[in-house]
PAGUBA-218635 format. One line per field, with one value per residue (C-alpha): residue in three letters; x, y, z. Coordinates in steps of 0.001 Angstrom, whole numbers. Each point is the difference from the previous one (the first is absolute). Example, Ala and Ser with C-alpha at 12.3 -4.5 7.8 and 13.67 -1.06 7.14 Angstrom:
BEGIN
residu: [Ala:Ser]
xx: [12300:1370]
yy: [-4500:3440]
zz: [7800:-660]
***
This chain:
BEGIN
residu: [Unk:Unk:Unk:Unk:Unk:Unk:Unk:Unk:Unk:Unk:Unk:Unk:Unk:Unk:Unk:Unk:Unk:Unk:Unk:Unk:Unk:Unk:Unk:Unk:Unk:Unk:Unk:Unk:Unk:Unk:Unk:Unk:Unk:Unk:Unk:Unk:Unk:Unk:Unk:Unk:Unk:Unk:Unk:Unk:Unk:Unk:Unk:Unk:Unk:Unk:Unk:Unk:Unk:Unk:Unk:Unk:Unk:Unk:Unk:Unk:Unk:Unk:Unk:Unk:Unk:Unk:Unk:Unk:Unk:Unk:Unk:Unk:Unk:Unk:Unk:Unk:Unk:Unk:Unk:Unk:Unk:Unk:Unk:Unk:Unk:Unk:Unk:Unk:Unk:Unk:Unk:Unk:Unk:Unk:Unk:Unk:Unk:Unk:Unk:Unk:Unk:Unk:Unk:Unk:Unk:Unk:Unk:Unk:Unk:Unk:Unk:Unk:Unk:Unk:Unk:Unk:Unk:Unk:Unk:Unk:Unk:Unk:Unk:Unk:Unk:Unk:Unk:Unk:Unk:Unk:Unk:Unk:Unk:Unk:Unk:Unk:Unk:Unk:Unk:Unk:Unk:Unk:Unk:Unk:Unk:Unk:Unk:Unk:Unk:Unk:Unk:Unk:Unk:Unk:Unk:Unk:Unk:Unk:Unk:Unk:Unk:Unk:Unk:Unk:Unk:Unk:Unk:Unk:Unk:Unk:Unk:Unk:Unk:Unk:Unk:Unk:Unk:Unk:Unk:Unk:Unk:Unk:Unk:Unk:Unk:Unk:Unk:Unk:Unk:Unk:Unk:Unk:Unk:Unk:Unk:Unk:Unk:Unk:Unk:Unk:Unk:Unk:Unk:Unk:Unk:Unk:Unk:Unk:Unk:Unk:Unk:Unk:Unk:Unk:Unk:Unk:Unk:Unk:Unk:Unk:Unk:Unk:Unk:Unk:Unk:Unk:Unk:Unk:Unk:Unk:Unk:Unk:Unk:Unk:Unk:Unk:Unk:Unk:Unk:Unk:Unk:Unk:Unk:Unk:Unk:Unk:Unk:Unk:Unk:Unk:Unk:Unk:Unk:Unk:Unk:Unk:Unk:Unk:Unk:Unk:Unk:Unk:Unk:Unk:Unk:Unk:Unk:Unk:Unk:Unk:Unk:Unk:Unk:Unk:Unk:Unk:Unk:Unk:Unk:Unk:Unk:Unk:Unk:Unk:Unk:Unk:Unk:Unk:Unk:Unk:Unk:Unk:Unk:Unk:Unk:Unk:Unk:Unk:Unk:Unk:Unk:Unk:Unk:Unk:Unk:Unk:Unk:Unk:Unk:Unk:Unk:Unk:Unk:Unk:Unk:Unk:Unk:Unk:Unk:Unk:Unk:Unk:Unk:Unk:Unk:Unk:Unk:Unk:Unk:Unk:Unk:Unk:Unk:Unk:Unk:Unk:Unk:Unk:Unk:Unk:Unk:Unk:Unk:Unk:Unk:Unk:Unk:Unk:Unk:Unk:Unk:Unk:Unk:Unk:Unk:Unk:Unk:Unk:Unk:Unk:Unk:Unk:Unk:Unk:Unk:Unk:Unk:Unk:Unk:Unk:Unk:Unk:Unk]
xx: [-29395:-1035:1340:-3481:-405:3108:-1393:-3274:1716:2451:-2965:-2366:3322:-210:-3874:-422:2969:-1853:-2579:558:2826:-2433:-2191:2674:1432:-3803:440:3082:-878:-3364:2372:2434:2927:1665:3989:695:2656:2328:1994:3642:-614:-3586:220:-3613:-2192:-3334:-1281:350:-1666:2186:-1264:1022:833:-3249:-1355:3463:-1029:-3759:472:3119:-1925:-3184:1482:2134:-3139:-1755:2284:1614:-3463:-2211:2177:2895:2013:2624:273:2418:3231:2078:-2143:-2448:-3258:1881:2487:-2985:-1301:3366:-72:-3299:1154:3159:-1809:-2870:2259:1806:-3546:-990:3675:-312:-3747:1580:2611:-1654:-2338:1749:3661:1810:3428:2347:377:-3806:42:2899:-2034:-2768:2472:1879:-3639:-514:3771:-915:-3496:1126:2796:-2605:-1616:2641:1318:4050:3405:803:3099:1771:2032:3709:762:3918:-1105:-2372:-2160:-2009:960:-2584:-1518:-1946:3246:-1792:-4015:-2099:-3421:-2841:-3024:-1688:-3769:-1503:3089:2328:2694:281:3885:2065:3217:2507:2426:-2922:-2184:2464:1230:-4314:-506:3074:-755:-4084:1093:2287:-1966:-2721:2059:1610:-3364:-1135:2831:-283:-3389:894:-938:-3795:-485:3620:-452:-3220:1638:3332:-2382:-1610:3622:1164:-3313:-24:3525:-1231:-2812:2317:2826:-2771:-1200:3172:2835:590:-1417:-3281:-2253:-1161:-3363:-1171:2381:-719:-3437:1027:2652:-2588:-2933:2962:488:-3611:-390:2401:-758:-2929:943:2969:-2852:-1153:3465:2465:414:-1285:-1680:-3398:322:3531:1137:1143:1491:-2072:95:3565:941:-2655:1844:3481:-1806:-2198:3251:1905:-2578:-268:3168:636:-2812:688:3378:2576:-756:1645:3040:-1759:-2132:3274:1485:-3520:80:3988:286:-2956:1333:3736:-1719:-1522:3580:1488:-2608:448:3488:-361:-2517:2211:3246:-2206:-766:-3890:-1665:-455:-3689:-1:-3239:751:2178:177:4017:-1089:1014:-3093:36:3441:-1720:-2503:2942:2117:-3013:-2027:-4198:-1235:-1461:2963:2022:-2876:625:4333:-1121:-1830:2107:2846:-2272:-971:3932:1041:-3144:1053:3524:-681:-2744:2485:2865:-1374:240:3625:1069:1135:417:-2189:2759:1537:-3365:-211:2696:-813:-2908:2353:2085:-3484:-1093:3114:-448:-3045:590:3355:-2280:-2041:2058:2401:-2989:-1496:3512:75:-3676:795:3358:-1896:-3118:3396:1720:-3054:-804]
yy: [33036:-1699:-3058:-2044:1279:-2158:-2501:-702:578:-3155:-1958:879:-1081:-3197:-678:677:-2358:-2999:392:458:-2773:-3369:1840:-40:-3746:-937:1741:-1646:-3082:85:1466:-2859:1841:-1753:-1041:-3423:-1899:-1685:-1641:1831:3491:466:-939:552:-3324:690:2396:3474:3015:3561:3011:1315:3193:413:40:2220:2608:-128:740:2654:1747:48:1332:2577:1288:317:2060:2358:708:172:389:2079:-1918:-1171:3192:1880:2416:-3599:-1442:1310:-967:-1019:-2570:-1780:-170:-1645:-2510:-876:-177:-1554:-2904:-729:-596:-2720:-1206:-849:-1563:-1908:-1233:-883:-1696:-1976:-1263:-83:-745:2629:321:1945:2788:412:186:2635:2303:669:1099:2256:1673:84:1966:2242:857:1225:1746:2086:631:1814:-3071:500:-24:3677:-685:-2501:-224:-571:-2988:815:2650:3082:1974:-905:-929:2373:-2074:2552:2219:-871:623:1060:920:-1583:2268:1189:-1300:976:2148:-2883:-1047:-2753:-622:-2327:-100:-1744:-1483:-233:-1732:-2445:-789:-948:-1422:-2411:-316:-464:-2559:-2119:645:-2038:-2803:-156:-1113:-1749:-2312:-124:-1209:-3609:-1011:975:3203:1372:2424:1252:222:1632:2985:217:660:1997:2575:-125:1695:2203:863:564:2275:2108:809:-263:1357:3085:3784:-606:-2475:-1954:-496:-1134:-2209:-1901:-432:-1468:-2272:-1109:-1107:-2294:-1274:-812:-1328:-2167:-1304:-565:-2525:-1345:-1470:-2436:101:-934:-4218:-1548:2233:109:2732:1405:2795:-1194:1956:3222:-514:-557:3783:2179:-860:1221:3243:1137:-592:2048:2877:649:-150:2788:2278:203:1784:-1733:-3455:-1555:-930:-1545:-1960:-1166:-1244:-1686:-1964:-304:-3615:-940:2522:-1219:-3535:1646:1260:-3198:-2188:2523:-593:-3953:-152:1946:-2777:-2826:928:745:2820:2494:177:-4078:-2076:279:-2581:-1522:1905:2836:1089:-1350:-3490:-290:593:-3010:-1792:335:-988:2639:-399:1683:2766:5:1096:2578:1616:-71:2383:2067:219:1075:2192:1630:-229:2196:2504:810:-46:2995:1814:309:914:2727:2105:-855:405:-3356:298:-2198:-1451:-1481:-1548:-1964:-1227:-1409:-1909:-1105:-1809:-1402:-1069:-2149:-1299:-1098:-1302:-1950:-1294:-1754:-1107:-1692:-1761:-1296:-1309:-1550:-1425:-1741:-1513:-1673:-1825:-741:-1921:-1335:-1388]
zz: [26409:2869:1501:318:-4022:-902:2182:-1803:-3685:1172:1421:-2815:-2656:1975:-124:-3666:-1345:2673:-1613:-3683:394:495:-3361:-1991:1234:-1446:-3354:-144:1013:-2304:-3413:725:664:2414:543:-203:2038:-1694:2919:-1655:124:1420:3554:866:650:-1830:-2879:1088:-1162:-2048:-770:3505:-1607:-464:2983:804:-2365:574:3825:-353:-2385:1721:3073:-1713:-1887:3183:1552:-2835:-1605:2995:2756:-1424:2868:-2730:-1906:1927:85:-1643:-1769:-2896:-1728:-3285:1716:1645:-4031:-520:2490:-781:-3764:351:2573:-3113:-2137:2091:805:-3197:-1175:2879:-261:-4078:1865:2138:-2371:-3043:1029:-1924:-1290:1972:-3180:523:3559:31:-1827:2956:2388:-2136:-677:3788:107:-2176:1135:3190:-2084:-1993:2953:1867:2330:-416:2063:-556:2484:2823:2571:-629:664:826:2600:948:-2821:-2717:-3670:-2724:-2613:-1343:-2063:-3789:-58:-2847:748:-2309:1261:3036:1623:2597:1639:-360:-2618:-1975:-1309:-698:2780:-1673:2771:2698:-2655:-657:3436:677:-2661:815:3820:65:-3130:2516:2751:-1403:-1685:3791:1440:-3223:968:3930:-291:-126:3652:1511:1611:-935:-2066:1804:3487:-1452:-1506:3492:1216:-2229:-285:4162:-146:-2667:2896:2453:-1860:-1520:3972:1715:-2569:-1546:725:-1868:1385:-3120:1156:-4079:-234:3857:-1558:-2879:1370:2741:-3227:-1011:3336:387:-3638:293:3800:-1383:-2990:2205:2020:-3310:-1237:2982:139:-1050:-2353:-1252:-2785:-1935:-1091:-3250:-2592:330:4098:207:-2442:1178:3842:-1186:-2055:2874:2706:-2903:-984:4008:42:-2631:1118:2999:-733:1766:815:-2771:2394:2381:-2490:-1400:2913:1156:-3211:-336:579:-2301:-3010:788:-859:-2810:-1467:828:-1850:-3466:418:607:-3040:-2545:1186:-254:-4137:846:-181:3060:-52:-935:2024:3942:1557:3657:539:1526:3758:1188:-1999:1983:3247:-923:-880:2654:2169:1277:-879:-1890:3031:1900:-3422:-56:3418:-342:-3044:2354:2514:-2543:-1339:3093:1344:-2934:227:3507:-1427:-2185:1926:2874:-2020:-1251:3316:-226:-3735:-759:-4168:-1822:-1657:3196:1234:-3533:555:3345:-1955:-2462:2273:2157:-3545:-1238:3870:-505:-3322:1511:2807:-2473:-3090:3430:1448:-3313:-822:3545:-227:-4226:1991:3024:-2764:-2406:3004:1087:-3520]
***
């Protein structure tokens, strides 16, 4: 695969979501389903359009057809005709849960359901974590010990892998509810998938014996997809992701993740401080008495950013740049063996920094109006 062919797929990914983008802002606009502000919790200024997961999975999906069905470009040595089915699946469902969503305002044990129906979509369809990397040292760590096979179609099994099923059903599941609750400030969640699917690209070319040349492509449709929408969605924002938007951002990262074999790491450590906010707002939640999937609240890491003073775009780039810090962090480290374990712990320490930084400048800030008053 040639370099100008990943070239055009990127550009082409980019083209189709600018365009289909501003026709679904209209269909939103014309059904009503719009986000109100509320002043509290919705800091936007005006009436803003959802359903951006529907112009998500509209342009992914349009792209990927293109070039597994007619191109072949995506079916490769990694990745297979059935896991593209699963994606494409698994991304519906969250479509239509999130147009419900949108419009309706559903209860979070109806809006659970969609995303466990993406997981296990792209579980039927052969997307799983058969192994990782230990994260004490060198090797891998088999998932795949207990496996019963259900039947055979087409030259390829269908079974159930007990362990491996498990261990994607649990991280695709947190993956999403990590970006369902970064998407709080505009263009967040749509620039951290850009990150995250670029060092997807650049592992799949640049690490390993096999040059994943499937798995570039489909890291770079993401990349353009989601350019593409950051462009309406990036403050302030003319269109949302909302709740389909905001899932179907952590499930694609995820499924590329998985299929392409061993980026799970490095998707991990991209998103660390964002899912280390995600663990520490469960565990908040369940000490407060409410539940951990209660109505979103304005304490997450980037609430405390706002707080502490940053806008609302400058919060927005620090989450880049953290991003980006730990994606070189791990991409690098890889050439030298560094255990995953130790670099998660480096973002452990950079998160409670962060988190320090803020809760101490808030406190200073409530001090200054109280002695002013």
């Amino acid at each position: 695969m040639s370099s100008v062919t990943l070239i055009i797929a990127l550009l082409a990914s980019f083209f189709v979501c600018l365009v289909l983008t501003p026709a679904v802002i209209l269909f939103a606009r014309r059904r009503g389903i719009v986000d109100q502000p509320d002043g509290v919790k919705k800091l936007h200024k005006k009436p803003t359009p959802l359903l951006g997961g529907l112009a998500i999975f509209l342009s992914v999906n349009l792209v990927m057809l293109f070039y597994s069905w007619y191109r072949n470009d995506l079916i490769g040595d990694t990745i297979i005709l059935k896991n593209i089915f699963g994606i494409f699946l698994g991304s519906c469902f969250l479509a239509v849960g999130g147009y419900l969503d949108d419009k309706y305002n559903l209860k979070p044990r109806y809006q659970i359901l969609w995303p466990i129906a993406a997981v296990m979509s792209v579980i039927v369809c052969g997307i799983g974590i058969d192994a990782m990397t230990n994260p004490f040292g060198d090797g891998m760590v088999s998932l795949n010990n207990f496996d019963w096979t259900l039947f055979w179609y087409q030259g390829f099994p269908y079974k159930i892998t007990l362990f491996a099923d498990v261990f994607t059903f649990i991280w695709l599941m947190g993956m999403m509810y990590t970006t369902k609750l970064l998407d709080g400030v505009d263009g967040l969640v749509s620039g951290v998938t850009v990150i995250g699917a670029t060092f997807i690209f650049l592992t799949a070319l640049n690490k390993g014996e096999i040059i994943q040349y499937d798995v570039a492509m489909l890291a770079l449709i993401l990349i353009g997809v989601f350019i593409g929408f950051l462009v309406f969605n990036f403050n302030p924002a003319s269109i949302f992701l909302g709740e389909g938007g905001s899932t179907m951002a952590g499930f694609l990262l995820g499924a590329l993740s998985i299929v392409s074999g061993s980026k799970v790491g490095v998707t991990l450590m991209l998103l660390s401080i964002p899912i280390l906010d995600f663990i520490w707002t469960i565990i908040r939640r369940v000490m407060e008495n409410n539940s951990p999937f209660s109505t979103a609240d304005r304490k997450h890491l980037h609430h405390r950013l706002l707080e502490a003073g940053f806008s609302q775009k400058q919060a927005v780039m620090f989450l880049y740049a953290i991003a980006v810090a730990f994606g070189c962090l791990v991409y690098f480290a890889q050439d030298f063996g560094w255990p995953l374990l130790g670099l998660f712990i480096v973002a452990v320490v950079v998160f409670m920094l962060i988190l320090a930084y803020a809760y101490r400048t808030k406190i200073r800030e409530n001090r200054r109006l109280t002695t002013i008053k």
